[in-house]
N, C-alpha and C positions, 0 to 999 in steps of 0.2 A: 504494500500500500504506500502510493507515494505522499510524503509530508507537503503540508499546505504553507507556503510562507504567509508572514503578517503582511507582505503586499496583496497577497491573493483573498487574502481575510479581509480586509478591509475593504477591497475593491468589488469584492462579493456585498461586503455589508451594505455599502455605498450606492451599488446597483441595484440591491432589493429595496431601498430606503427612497431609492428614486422611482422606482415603481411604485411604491404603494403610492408616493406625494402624488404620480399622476392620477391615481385610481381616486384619490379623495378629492381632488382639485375637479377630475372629472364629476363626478358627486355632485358640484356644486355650478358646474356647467363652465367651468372656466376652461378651454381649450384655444387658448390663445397660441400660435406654431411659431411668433416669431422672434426676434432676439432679445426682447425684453421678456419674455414669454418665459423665454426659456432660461434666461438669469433668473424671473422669479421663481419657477421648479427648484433650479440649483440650490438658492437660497434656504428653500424650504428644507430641502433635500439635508443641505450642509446642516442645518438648527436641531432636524430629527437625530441627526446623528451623535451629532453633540450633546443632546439630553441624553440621548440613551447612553454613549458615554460616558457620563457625568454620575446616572442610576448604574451602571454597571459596578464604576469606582464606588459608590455609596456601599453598594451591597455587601463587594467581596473585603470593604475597610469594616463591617460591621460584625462579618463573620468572623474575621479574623481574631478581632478586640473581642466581642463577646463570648465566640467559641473555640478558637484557636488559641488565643493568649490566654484567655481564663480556667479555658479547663485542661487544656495541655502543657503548657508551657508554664504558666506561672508558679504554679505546685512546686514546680522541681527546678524552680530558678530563684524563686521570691523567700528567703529564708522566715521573714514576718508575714505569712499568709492565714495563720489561727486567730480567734479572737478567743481569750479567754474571760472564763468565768471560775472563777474559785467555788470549788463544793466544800472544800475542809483547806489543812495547810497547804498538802501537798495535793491534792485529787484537784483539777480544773475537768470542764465541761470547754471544747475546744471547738469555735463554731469557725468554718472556714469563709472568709471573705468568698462575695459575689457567689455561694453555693448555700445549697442547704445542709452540705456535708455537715456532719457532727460526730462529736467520739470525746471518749472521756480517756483521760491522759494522767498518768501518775509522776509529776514533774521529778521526784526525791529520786525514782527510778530508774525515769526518760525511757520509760515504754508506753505505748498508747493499752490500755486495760480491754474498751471496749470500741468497736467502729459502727457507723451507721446510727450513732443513735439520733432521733426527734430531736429530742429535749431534758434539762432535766431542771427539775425546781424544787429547791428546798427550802424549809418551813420556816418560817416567824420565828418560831422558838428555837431553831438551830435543832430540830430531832436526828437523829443518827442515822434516820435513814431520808433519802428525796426520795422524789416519785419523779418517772424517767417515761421516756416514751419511744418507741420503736416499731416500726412496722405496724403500726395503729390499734398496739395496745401501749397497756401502760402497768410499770409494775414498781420494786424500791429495790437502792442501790447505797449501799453503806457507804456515808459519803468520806470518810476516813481511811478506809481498806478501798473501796472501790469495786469490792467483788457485789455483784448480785444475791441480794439476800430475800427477795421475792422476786419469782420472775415473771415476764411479760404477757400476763392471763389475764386482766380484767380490758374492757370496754373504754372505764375510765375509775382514773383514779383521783384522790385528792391528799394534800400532804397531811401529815399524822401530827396530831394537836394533844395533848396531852395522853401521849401513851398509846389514841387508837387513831384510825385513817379511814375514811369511806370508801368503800369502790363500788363498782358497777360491774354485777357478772350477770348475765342472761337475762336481762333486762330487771334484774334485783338488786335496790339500794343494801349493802351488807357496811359492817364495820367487824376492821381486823387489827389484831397486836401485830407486834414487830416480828413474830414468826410465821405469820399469816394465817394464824386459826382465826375462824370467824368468831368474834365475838358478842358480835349483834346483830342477831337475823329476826324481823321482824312482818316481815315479810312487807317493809317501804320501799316506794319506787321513787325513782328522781325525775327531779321536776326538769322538762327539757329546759325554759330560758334559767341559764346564768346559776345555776344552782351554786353553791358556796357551802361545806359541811366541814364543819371547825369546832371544836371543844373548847370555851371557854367558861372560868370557874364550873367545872364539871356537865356541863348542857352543852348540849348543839342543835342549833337551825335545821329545822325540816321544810319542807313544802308540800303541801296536798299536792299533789300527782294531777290533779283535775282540773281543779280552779286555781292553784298558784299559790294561796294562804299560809299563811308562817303558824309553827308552833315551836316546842320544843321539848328535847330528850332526854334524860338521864345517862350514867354512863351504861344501866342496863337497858336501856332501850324502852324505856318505861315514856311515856308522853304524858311530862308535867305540866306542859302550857298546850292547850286545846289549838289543831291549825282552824284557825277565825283571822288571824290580822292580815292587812294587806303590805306594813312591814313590823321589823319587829330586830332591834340591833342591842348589843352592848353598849351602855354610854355610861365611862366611867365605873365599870363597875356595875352599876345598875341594868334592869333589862326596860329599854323601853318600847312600847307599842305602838301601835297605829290601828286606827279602823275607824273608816267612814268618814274621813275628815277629822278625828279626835285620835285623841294623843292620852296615852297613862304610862306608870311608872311602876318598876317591880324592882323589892332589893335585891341581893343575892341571891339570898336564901328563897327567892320569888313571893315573897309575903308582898301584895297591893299594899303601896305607897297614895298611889294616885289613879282614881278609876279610870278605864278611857272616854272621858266626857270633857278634858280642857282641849284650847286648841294650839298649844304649845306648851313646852317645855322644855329648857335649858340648863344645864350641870355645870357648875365652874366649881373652881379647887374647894370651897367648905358650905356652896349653898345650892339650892335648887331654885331656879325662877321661873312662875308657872303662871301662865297664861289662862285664865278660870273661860268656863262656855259664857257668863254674863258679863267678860271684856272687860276685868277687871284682873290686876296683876299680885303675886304676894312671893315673897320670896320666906323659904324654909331653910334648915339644917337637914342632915340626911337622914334624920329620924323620924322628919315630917314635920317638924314644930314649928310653927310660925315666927318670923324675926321682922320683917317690914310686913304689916300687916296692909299697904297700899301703895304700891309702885307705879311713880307717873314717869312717864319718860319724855317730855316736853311740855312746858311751861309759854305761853306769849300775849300780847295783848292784845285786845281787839279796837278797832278803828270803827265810827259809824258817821254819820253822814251827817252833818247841820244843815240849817238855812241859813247860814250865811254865807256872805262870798266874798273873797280875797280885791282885792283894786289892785286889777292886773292890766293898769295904762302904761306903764313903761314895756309892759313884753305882749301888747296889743296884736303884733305881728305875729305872734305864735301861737298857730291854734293847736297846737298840742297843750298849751298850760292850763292845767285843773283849776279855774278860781275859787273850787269848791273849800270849805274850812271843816277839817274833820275833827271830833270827840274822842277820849278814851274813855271806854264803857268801863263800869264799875268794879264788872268782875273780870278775870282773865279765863283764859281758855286752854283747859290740858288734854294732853293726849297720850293714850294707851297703846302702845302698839299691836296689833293682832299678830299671835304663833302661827299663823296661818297666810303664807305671803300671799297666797290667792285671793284672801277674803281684806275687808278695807279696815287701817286703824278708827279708833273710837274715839271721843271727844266727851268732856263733860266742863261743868263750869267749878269755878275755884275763885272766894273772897279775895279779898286786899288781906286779910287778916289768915289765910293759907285754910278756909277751911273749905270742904269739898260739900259746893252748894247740891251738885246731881251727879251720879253716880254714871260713868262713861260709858253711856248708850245712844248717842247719837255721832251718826257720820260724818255731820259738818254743823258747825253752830258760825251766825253771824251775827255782829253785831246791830240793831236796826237803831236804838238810841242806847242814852246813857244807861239804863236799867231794862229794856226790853234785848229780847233773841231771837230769832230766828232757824229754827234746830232744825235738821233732818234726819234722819229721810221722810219721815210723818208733815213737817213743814208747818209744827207746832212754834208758838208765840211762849216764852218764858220769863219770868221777872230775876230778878237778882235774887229770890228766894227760892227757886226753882219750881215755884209754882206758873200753871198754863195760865195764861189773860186768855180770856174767851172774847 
């Protein structure tokens, strides 16, 4: 077979590149035969070639860098081609740039342990073993030794929190020790969005299987919180709840703090501050006892409107200036914020002498004169006593 030179390659390209340009120029009914005619074919002829030229060099510079350099060549030329991730002192999880290559590497050694693996993650509390992932299962891998101390049998797994770890075998939620007996078969199924199963102060997070609802378990698998909430988290210590809009509180030991009927609640270092359903605030110690028996979170005054008017002949030209003369109403105006960012803060009235005229159940108060209001959402009239003028 005789070899084709790059003159003969081109001039081939060249001539079929000049056929097609006639075949589409005909297309469009251009058959012009004569010497301009025929520079413009050339032209076109010359532009086709050159793009595709241009797509030719794109392609084989794209192969080469993403396929040729990445996975051929740079391995075994690029000595910094691992990303580590530390599992213990010496064990890292070695992820290879631009691949999803993975393997866990004994550096104390400088031998690679295990190749191919997923992933691997280990736990908040630093437990002895992670949970790995390979071939799309998931199983635990002593992250110290590095050897395989459960192997790659479950669906999925989650990392181990106080001594046990959830997996998923045959479509059944189980919980297992570090030698892989089960220790909690109850027969729970996991909840497909987002599930998260973690042992904190001896309980952990379930989900109804159906409708999504949170409860919670003992370390025997006993279900000491009924699944009803739609969330339900550790805070500080405390478990708090959710359902339906309303928010409560459970101590450790899950003895009811607070029922779920406020519509917020917040934990800082030695108080609770709670958000009551009547839009009223109080802050407690963590035994429940009340300390501010009335928490306002914003104090201001109110402006109302007179009949008189300012002598506004020097700034006559401007009709933007208000010559209106406004009052400060008797009483001031606080506000409650609501736990609830969806739902709108509260308002009530407050003397000169700081006492609380009405209790923060309206969504806007305005001043209309010195001792009259204007409250909503009802669009009730009030006096500085907090009584209604009819």
């Amino acid at each position: 077979m005789r070899k084709i030179t790059f003159k003969e390659y081109f001039v081939t390209l060249f001539g079929g590149l000049w056929q097609a340009v006639l075949w589409i120029l005909g297309l469009f009914g251009y058959k012009d035969e004569s010497k301009f005619g025929i520079v413009v074919k050339r032209v076109f002829a010359l532009c086709a070639a050159i793009l595709l030229a241009l797509f030719t060099v794109c392609m084989l510079y794209a192969f080469a860098t993403d396929i040729v350099y990445r996975k051929w060549i740079r391995p075994h030329t690029d000595d910094y081609v691992w990303e580590e991730k530390y599992i213990s002192n010496y064990i890292v999880s070695q992820q290879m740039y631009y691949s999803d290559k993975c393997r866990v590497y004994d550096k104390n050694k400088g031998e690679v342990l295990h190749e191919d693996i997923d992933w691997v993650v280990v736990s908040g509390d630093k437990d002895s073993l992670a949970v790995f992932a390979r071939n799309g299962k998931r199983g635990y891998i002593n992250r110290f030794t590095g050897e395989i101390a459960i192997p790659e049998i479950y669906t999925r797994a989650w990392v181990f929190s106080e001594g046990l770890a959830a997996v998923e075998k045959d479509g059944e939620l189980l919980f297992i020790d570090h030698s892989g007996e089960i220790v909690i078969d109850k027969d729970f199924q996991v909840y497909f969005d987002n599930p998260k199963y973690a042992f904190k102060n001896g309980y952990c997070m379930i989900k109804n299987p159906v409708n999504g609802k949170m409860g919670l378990i003992d370390r025997s698998g006993n279900i000491v919180l009924n699944t009803e909430y739609d969330n339900l988290f550790n805070n500080e210590g405390f478990w708090q709840v959710e359902k339906d809009g309303c928010v409560g509180l459970y101590d450790a030991e899950l003895k009811e703090i607070f029922p779920v009927e406020n519509s917020g609640i917040c934990i800082y270092d030695d108080i609770i501050e709670v958000r009551h359903a009547d839009h009223t605030a109080k802050r407690y110690d963590y035994n429940g006892k009340v300390i501010v028996d009335f928490v306002i979170d914003e104090v201001s005054n109110m402006r109302y409107e007179t009949t008189e008017l300012r002598n506004n002949t020097e700034v006559s030209g401007d009709e933007s200036f208000d010559n209106k003369v406004y009052g400060i109403a008797n009483c001031q105006q606080y506000m409650v914020r609501n736990g609830n960012y969806n739902n709108p803060d509260y308002y009530g009235l407050l003397n000169r002498n700081g006492k609380i005229v009405t209790p923060p159940i309206y969504t806007s108060i305005e001043a209309i004169d010195r001792n009259l209001y204007l409250c909503q959402p009802d669009g009730v009239i009030i006096n500085d006593n907090g009584k209604i003028v009819k």
